[in-house]
N, C-alpha and C positions, 0 to 999 in steps of 0.2 A: 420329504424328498421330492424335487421337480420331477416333471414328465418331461422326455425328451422335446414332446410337443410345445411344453409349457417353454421351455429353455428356447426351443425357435423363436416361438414369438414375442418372446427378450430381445432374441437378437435381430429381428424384424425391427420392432418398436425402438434400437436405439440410434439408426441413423435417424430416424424421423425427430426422433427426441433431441438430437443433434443438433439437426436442422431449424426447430422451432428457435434450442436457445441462440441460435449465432444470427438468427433473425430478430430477435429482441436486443442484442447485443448493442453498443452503442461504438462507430466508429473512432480512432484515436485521434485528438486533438490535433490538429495541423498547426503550422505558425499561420495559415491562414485565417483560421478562426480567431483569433483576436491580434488583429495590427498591432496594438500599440504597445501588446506585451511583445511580440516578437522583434519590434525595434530594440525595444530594453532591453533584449537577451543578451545582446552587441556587450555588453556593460561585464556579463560576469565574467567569469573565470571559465575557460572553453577544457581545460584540463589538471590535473591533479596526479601527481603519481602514484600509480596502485591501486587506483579510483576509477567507476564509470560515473560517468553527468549523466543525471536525468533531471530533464526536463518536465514540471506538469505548467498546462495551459489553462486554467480553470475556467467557465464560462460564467460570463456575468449574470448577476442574479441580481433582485430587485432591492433586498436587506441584505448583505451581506455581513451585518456585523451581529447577525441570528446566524451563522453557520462560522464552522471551525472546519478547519483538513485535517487529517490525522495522518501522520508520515509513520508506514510499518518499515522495520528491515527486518531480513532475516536470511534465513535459507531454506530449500525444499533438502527435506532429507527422509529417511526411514524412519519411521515413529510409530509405537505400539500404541497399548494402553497407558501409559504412563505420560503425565501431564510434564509438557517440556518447557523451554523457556532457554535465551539464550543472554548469554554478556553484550552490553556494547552501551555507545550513549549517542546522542546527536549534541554537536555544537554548533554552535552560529555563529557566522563570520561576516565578517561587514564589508562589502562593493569597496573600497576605499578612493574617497571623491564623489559618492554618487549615493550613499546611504542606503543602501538596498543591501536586502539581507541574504544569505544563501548557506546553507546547513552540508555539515560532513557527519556520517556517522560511522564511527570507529568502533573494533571490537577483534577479541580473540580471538572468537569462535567458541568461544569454550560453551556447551551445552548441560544445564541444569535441567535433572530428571528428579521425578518420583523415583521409587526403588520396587513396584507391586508388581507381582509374580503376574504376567501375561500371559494369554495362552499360543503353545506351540505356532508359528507362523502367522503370527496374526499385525506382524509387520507393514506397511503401506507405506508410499509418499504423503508426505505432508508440510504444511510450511509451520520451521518453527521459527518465532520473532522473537525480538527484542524488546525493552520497554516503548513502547509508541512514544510520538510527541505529537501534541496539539498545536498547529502555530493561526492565525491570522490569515479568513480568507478574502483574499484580492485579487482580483479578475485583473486589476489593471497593469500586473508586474506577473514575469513566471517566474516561477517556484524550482529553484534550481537547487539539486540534492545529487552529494559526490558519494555514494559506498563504494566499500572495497571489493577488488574484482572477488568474483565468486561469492557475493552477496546479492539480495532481489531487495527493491524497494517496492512497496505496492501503499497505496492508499486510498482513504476515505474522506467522505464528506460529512459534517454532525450539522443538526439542525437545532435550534435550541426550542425549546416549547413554550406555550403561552408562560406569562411571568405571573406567579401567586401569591397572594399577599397573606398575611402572616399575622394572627389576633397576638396582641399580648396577653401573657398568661400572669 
């Protein structure tokens, strides 16, 4: 059990703790950061019904065809111990006239749990997703992604690693 002392300097230490991560943080992508995707945006689709656009701006990199995005959906919702997972899929849909690609992802809502006895209030926020998708990273075009309102889109970057070669057996 904490000492009240100990539980202060918890509470001390977590502005500070605060402060370090949102100083490591990395600012959000402007259209000024890459021109020439920000002309191309002109191109997509500005709205969808029942849908927000989000826009990512990706920054160029030197190899880009060693890294992949990963597009999460999902929701923050209450979640125990029990391992979650929700319905939904991404599709891709085509610029038409312009070949550029740009993904919807649809879904119930319906949330798939375990069934294991948790203990009393031990409920939190958490994000639960959908099945990811991997698509093709390109600095040179943005990455335009419609979910349904009251869904979050969040994602990632993959790096692939050195390539291995393989004796025959």
């Amino acid at each position: 059990m904490k000492t009240r002392f100990e539980n202060r300097r918890l509470a001390l230490l977590l502005p500070v703790c605060a402060l370090a991560l949102a100083a490591c943080a990395q600012p959000p992508m402007s259209s000024s950061s890459n021109p020439a995707a920000a002309k191309e945006l002109k191109a997509f689709p500005t709205t969808l019904a029942g849908h927000q656009r989000h826009v990512i701006e990706l920054p160029q990199l030197p190899d880009e065809n060693d890294h992949k995005l990963e597009l999460i959906a999902g929701k923050t919702m209450p979640v125990d111990c029990n391992t979650r997972g929700m319905d939904g899929r991404f599709e891709t849909r085509d610029v038409q006239g312009w070949g550029y690609a740009y993904w919807v992802f649809s879904s119930q809502g319906r949330v798939l749990s375990t069934m294991m006895m948790c203990p009393p209030n031990s409920a939190k926020p958490g994000f639960v997703q959908a099945e990811p998708l991997l698509v093709r990273y390109n600095s040179k075009l943005p990455v335009v992604v419609f979910v349904p309102d009251g869904f979050e889109l969040r994602w990632r970057v993959w790096q692939a690693g050195a390539v291995q070669g393989v004796m025959p057996r």
